[in-house]
C-alpha positions in Angstrom: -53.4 -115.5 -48.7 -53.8 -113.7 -45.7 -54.7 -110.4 -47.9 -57.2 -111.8 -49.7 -59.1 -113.0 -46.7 -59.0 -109.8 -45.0 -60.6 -109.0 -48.0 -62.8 -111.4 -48.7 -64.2 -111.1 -44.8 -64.6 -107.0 -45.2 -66.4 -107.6 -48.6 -68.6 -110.6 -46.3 -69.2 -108.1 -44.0 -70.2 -105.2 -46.2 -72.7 -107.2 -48.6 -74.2 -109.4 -46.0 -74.5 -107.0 -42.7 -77.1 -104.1 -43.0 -75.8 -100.5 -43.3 -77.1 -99.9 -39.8 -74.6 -102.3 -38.6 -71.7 -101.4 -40.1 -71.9 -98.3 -38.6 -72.6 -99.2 -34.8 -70.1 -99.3 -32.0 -67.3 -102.6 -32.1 -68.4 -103.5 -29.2 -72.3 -103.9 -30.2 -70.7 -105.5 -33.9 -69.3 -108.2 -31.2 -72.2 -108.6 -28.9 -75.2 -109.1 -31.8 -73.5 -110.2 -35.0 -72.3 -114.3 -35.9 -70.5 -116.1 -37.9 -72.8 -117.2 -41.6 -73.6 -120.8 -41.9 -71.1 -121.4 -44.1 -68.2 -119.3 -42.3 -66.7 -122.6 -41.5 -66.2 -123.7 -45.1 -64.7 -120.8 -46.4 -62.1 -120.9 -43.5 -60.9 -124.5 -44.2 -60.9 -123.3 -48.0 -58.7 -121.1 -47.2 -56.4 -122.9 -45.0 -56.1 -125.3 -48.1 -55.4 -123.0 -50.0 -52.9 -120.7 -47.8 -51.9 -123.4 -44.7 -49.7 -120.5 -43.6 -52.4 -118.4 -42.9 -52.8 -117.6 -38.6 -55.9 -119.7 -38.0 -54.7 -122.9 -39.9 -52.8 -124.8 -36.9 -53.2 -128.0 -35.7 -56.6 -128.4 -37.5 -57.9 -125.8 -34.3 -60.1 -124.1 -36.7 -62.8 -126.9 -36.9 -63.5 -125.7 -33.4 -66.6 -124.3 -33.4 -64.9 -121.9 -30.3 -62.3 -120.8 -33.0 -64.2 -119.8 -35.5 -66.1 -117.6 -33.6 -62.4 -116.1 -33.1 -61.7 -115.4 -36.5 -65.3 -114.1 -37.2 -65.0 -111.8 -34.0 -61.2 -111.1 -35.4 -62.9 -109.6 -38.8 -64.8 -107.3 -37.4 -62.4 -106.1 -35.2 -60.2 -105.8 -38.2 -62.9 -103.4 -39.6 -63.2 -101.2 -37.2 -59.6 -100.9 -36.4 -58.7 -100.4 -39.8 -61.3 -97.3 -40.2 -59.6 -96.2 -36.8 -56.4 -95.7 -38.0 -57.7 -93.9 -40.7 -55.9 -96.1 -43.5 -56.8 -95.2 -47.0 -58.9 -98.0 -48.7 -59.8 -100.9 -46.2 -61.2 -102.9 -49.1 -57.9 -103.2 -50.0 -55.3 -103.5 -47.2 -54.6 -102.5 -44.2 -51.0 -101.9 -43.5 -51.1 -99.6 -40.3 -52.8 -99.3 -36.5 -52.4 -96.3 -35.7 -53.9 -94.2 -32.2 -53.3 -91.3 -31.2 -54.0 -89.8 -27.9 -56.8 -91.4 -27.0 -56.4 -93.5 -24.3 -59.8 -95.7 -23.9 -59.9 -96.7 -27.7 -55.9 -98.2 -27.4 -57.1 -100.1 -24.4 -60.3 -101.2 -26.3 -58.4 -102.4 -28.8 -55.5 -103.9 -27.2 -57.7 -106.2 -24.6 -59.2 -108.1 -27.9 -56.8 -110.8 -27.9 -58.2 -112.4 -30.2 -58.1 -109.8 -33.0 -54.1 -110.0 -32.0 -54.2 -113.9 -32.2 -55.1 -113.7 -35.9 -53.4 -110.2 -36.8 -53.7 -109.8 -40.7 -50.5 -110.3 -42.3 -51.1 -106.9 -44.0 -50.1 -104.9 -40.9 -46.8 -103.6 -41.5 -46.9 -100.5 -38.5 -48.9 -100.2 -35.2 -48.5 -96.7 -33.4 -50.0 -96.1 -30.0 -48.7 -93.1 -28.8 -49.8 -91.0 -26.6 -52.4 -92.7 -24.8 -51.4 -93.5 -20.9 -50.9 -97.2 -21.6 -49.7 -98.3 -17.9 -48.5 -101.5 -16.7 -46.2 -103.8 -18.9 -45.2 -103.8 -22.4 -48.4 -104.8 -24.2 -47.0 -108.2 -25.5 -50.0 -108.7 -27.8 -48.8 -106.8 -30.4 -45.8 -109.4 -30.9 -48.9 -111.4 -32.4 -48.3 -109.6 -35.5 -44.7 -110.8 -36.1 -44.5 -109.5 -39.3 -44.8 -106.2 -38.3 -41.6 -103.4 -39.3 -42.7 -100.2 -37.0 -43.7 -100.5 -33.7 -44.5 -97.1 -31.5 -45.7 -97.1 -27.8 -43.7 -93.4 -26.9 -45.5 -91.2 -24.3 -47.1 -93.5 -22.5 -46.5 -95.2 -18.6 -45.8 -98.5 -19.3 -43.2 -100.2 -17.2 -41.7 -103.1 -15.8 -39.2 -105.4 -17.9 -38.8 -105.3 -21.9 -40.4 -108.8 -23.1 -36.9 -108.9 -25.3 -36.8 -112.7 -26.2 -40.5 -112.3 -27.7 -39.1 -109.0 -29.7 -36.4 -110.4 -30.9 -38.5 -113.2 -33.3 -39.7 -109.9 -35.0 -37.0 -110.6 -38.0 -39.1 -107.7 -39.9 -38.7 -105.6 -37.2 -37.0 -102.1 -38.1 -38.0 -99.2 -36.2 -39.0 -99.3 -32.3 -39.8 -96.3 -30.0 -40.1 -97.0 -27.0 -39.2 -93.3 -25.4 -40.9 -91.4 -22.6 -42.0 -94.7 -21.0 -40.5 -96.0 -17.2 -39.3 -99.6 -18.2 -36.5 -101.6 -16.0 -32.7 -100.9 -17.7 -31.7 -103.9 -19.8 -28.5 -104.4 -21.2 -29.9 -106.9 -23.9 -27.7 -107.0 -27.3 -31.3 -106.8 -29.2 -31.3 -102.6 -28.3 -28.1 -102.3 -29.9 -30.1 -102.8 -33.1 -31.9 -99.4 -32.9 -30.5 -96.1 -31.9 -30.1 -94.4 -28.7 -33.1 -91.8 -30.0 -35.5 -95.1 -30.1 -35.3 -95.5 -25.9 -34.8 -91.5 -24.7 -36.6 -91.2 -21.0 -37.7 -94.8 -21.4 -35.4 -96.3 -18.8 -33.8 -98.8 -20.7 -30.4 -97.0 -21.6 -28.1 -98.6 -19.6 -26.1 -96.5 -17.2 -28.5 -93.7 -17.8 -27.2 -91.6 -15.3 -23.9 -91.7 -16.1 -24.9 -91.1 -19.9 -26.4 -88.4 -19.0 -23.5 -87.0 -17.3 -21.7 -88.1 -20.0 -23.4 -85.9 -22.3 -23.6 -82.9 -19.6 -19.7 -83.0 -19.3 -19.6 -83.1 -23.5 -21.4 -80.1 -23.4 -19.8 -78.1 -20.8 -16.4 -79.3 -22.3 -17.4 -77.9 -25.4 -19.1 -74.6 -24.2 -15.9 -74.4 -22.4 -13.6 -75.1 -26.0 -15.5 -72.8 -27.5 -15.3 -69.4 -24.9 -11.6 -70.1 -24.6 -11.2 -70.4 -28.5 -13.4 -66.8 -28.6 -11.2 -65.8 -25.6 -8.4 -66.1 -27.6 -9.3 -64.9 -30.3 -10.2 -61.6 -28.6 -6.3 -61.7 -27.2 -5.0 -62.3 -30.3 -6.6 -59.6 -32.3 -7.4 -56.9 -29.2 -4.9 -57.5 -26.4 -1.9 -59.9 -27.6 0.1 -57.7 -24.7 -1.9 -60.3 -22.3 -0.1 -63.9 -24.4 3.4 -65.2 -23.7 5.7 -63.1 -25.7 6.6 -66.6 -27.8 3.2 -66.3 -29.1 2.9 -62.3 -29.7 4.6 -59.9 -32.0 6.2 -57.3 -29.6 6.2 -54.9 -31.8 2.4 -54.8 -33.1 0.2 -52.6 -31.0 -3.5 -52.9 -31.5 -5.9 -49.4 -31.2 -7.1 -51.5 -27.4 -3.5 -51.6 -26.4 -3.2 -47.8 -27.5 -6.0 -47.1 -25.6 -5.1 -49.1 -22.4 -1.4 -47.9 -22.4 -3.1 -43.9 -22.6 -6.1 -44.2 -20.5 -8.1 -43.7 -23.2 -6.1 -41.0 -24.4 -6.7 -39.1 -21.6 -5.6 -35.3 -20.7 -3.4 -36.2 -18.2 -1.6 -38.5 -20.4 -1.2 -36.1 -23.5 2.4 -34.1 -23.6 1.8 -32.3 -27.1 -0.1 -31.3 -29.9 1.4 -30.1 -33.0 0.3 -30.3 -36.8 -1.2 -34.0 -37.2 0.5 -35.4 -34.1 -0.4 -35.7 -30.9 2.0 -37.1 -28.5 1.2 -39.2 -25.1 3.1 -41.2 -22.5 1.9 -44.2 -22.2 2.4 -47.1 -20.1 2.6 -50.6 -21.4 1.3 -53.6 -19.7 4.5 -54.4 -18.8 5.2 -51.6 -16.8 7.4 -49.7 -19.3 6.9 -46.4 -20.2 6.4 -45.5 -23.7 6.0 -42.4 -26.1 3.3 -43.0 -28.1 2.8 -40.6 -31.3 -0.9 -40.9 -32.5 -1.2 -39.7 -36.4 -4.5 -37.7 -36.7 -4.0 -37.2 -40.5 -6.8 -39.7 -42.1 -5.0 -41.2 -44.4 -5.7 -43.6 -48.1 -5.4 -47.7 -47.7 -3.0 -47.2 -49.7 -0.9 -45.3 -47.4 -1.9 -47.6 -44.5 -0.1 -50.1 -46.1 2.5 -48.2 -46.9 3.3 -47.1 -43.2 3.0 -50.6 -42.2 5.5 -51.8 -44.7 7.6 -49.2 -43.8 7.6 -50.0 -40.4 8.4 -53.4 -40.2 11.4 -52.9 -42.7 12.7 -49.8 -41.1 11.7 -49.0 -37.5 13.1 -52.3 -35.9 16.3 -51.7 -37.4 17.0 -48.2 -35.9 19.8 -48.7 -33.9 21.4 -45.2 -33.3 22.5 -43.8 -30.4 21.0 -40.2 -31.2 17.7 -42.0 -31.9 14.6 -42.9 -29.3 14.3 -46.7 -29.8 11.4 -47.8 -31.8 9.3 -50.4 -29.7 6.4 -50.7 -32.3 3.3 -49.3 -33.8 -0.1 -49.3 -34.6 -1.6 -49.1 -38.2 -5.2 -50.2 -37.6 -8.2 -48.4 -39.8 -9.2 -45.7 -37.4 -5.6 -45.4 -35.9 -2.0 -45.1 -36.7 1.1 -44.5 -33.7 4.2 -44.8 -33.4 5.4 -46.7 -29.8 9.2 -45.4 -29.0 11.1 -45.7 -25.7 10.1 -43.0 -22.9 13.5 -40.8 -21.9 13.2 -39.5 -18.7 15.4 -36.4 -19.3 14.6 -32.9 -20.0 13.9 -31.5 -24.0 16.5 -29.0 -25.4 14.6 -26.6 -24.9 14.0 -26.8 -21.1 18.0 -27.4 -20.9 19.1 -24.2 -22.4 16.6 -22.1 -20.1 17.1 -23.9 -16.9 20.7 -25.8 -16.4 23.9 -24.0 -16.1 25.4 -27.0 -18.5 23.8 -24.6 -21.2 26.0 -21.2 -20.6 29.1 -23.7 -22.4 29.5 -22.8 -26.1 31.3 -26.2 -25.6 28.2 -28.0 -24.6 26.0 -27.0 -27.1 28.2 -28.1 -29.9 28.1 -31.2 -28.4 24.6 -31.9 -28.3 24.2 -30.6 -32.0 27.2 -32.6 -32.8 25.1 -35.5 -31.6 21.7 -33.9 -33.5 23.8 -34.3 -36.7 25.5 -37.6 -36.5 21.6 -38.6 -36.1 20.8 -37.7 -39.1 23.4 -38.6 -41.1 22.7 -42.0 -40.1 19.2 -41.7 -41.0 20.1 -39.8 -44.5 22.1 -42.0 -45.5 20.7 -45.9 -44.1 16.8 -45.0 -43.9 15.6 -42.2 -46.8 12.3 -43.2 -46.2 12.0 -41.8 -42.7 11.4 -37.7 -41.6 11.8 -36.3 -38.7 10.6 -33.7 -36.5 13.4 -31.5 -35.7 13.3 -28.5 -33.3 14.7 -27.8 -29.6 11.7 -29.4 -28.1 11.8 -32.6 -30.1 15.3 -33.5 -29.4 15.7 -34.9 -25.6 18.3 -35.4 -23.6 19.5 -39.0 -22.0 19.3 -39.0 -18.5 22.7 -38.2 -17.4 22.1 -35.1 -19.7 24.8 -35.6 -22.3 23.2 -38.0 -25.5 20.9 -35.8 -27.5 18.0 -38.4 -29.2 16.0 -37.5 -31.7 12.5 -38.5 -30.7 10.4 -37.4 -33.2 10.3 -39.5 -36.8 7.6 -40.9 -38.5 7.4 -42.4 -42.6 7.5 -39.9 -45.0 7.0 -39.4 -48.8 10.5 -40.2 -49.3 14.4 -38.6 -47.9 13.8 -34.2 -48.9 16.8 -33.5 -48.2 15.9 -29.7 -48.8 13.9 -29.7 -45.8 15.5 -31.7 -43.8 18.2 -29.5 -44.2 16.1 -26.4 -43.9 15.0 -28.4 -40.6 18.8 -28.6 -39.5 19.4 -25.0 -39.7 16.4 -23.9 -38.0 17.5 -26.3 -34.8 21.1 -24.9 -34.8 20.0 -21.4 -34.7 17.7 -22.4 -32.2 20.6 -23.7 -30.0 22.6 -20.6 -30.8 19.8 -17.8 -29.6 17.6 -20.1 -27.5 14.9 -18.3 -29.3 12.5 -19.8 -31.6 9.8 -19.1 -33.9 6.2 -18.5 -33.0 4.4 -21.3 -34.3 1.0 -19.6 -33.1 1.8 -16.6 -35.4 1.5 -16.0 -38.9 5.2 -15.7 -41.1 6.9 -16.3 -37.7 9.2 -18.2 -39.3 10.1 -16.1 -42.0 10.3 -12.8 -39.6 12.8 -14.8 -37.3 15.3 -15.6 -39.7 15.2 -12.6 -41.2 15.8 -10.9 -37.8 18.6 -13.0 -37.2 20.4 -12.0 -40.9 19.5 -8.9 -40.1 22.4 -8.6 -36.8 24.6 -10.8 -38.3 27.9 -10.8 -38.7 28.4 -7.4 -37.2 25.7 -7.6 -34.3 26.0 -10.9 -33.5 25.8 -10.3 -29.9 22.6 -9.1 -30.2 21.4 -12.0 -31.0 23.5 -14.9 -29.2 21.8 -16.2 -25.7 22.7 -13.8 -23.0 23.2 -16.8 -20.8 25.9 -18.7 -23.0 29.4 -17.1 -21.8 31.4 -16.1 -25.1 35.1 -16.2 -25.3 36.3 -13.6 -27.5 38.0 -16.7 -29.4 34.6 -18.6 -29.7 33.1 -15.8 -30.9 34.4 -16.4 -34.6 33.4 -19.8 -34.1 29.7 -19.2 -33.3 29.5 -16.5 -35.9 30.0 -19.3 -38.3 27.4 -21.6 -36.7 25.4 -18.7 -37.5 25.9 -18.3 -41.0 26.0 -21.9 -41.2 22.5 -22.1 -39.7 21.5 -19.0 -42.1 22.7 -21.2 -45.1 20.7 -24.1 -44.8 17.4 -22.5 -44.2 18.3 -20.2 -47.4 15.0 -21.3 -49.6 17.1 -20.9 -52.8 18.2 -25.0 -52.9 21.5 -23.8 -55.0 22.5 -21.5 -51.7 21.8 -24.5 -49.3 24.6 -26.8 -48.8 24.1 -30.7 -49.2 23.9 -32.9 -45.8 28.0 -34.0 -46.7 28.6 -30.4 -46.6 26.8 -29.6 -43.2 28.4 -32.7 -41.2 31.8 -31.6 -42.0 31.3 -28.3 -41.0 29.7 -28.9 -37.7 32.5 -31.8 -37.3 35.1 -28.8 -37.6 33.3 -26.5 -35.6 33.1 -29.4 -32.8 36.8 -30.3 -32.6 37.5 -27.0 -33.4 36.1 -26.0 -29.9 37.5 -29.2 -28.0 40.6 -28.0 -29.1 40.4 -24.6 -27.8 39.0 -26.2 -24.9 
């Protein structure tokens, strides 16, 4: 067995050679020490044994000049096996292995005789690291039982030996990276992985590979900033996608901010009790109300508004009501979007155009106030509204009224919005309004107006609007109707059936008069 006469030759060497030997240099172990007399004898024992050893071939080893090859071979073997540090050399010797250092892997590797008659035992021979130039070092095929073979990080060049490779049936694992060999296209690479040849020169097409792999990872860099793009569209700015792939009428807090320059001064139009209102323009050009809610509200009631919204708002189709074009219900902000109307309030109208001095034409825009909310009354209870001489607006030709103020409430209170009503029609009737800066202003307005009517009504009916002395009994009862539904006693208010048909009278009444 090959085993047994590595062993038997290290055992030879360490009971017959002095101490002092042992421990010299290789080189001085080859130049002073020779084979025993009876060297020979054990050899051809051996090969009689074991005629598969190395050295048994052709009968060579009764050459005295062979002989002297295995002897030399041995004590290479010793030295080699101490080298690379392997555990109990007594006993095997399964692995060469040098590291970074240069002049002992070239020592070792010019003994070509210690490669002739590799033990069998070698199973691994790493030589890394240590500037091997020239060709592959083809003496290490000697041992062609070997699994592992490592020559990465050195210089060695010139063409793969691939036929002499490929007898190594045993032959698992070979690194040959960071070397500058000649490309080959052999089938025998195929056997390891690409890892096994990297900066070695013998991937074929290595350029192009290389390229390959560049336009891999560019492709997916690229894949990945457009999927993050996206992503940022879809959940910041989907105003910037094809509508197909965007819900119109969901506004993110970016789009908000966008559409109001950041909510900016210029862009504000009002501030009342947890509203503030802005006109905003969208990034297609329209312009757009936009009613920001500063109430903090519950998660709860976030949810709420947003259920709200997309079972109600999208379905107001009125033509006393702004158009709903969306909203926003994110966690630090909740608006409602709605159509800008370029036309005047209510409240500019009845100080500034001369439409306003027409009994006539004031009817009409409250006969349009109240169809609004009938519709909403009776289709949407869920919704409130706003009402007051500055929320309504006027279309642009100056004859639609639109309620533009709404927003989800705690469910249809008819009380108030009734009490709402009332306020708005008395509003219409005086042009005066209550003093939302001062304290009980409310309360001291009405009662001023009870206070002049029926007798005094003049004194309290808009100078401006010209009076017929037939109208007159017509606006008194506006007035009383007015002072009825903002009685706070809900068994003195009248009920929403009640109020429509008695502005609906008071309407035809005056277009028949008319």
């Amino acid at each position: 067995m090959a085993s047994s006469l590595f062993i038997f030759f290290l055992s030879f060497l360490t009971h017959f050679l002095p101490f002092s030997v042992l421990s010299a240099t290789v080189l001085e172990d080859l130049a002073t020490l020779t084979p025993p007399p009876d060297f020979a004898t054990t050899i051809t024992t051996n090969c009689l044994h074991n005629p598969l050893l190395r050295y048994c071939n052709n009968n060579n080893t009764s050459s005295p000049q062979d002989i002297v090859e295995i002897f030399r071979s041995t004590i290479v073997a010793s030295h080699l096996c101490n080298e690379s540090k392997n555990p109990n050399c007594l006993d095997s010797f399964p692995k060469i292995r040098i590291h970074s250092r240069p002049k002992t892997a070239a020592l070792y590797l010019s003994f070509d005789f210690f490669w002739k008659f590799c033990p069998l035992t070698v199973l691994e021979i790493h030589l890394v690291n240590n500037s091997l130039e020239n060709e592959f070092p083809t003496n290490v095929l000697s041992c062609a039982q070997v699994r592992t073979i490592d020559l990465s990080y050195n210089q060695l060049s010139g063409s793969l030996p691939v036929q002499s490779l490929s007898r190594l049936t045993n032959l698992t694992h070979l690194n040959l990276s960071y070397n500058r060999f000649s490309i080959s296209n052999s089938e025998f690479l195929k056997r390891f992985s690409a890892t096994s040849f990297v900066h070695s020169g013998l991937l074929p097409d290595a350029k192009r590979h290389k390229m390959k792999v560049l336009l891999i990872v560019v492709s997916i860099v690229v894949v990945i900033l457009l999927c993050c793009c996206l992503g940022w569209l879809c959940l910041k700015r989907p105003d910037y996608l094809p509508i197909t792939c965007r819900r119109s009428n969901k506004f993110t807090s970016a789009m908000i901010d966008a559409a109001t320059d950041e909510f900016s001064d210029q862009r504000l139009v009002s501030k009342r009790d947890g509203v503030d209102t802005f006109r905003g323009t969208l990034r297609d050009g329209r312009e757009a109300k936009i009613e920001v809610y500063t109430e903090k509200v519950s998660k709860e009631k976030r949810r709420e508004f947003e259920e709200v919204c997309e079972a109600v708002f999208l379905k107001l189709r009125h033509k006393n009501l702004v158009r709903v074009l969306g909203w926003c219900n994110s966690r630090d902000l909740r608006a409602l979007v709605t159509e800008w109307t370029d036309g005047e309030n209510v409240e500019t109208w009845l100080s500034s155009s001369s439409l306003a001095s027409s009994w006539r034409r004031r009817l009409r825009v409250v006969m349009g106030v109240v169809e609004g909310l009938s519709y909403l009354s009776e289709q949407w209870p869920e919704i409130t509204f706003d009402l007051n001489t500055s929320s309504v607006l006027l279309s642009g030709d100056g004859q639609e009224p639109l309620i533009s103020q709404f927003k989800i409430g705690d469910g249809n209170n008819s009380s108030t919005n009734i009490f709402k009503f009332g306020l708005f029609l008395l509003e219409m009737i005086t042009n005066l309004k209550p003093n939302e800066e001062q304290e009980d202003s409310e309360r001291r307005y009405l009662e001023y107006i009870r206070v002049h009517c029926p007798d005094n009504v003049e004194r309290v009916v808009d100078k401006k609007m010209k009076i017929e002395e037939r109208t007159l009994e017509k606006v008194k009862e506006a007035i009383t109707l007015g002072l009825m539904c903002t009685d706070k006693a809900p068994l003195k208010q009248p009920n929403f059936t009640q109020v429509y048909d008695m502005v609906v009278s008071l309407h035809e009444s005056s277009s028949r008069h008319h």
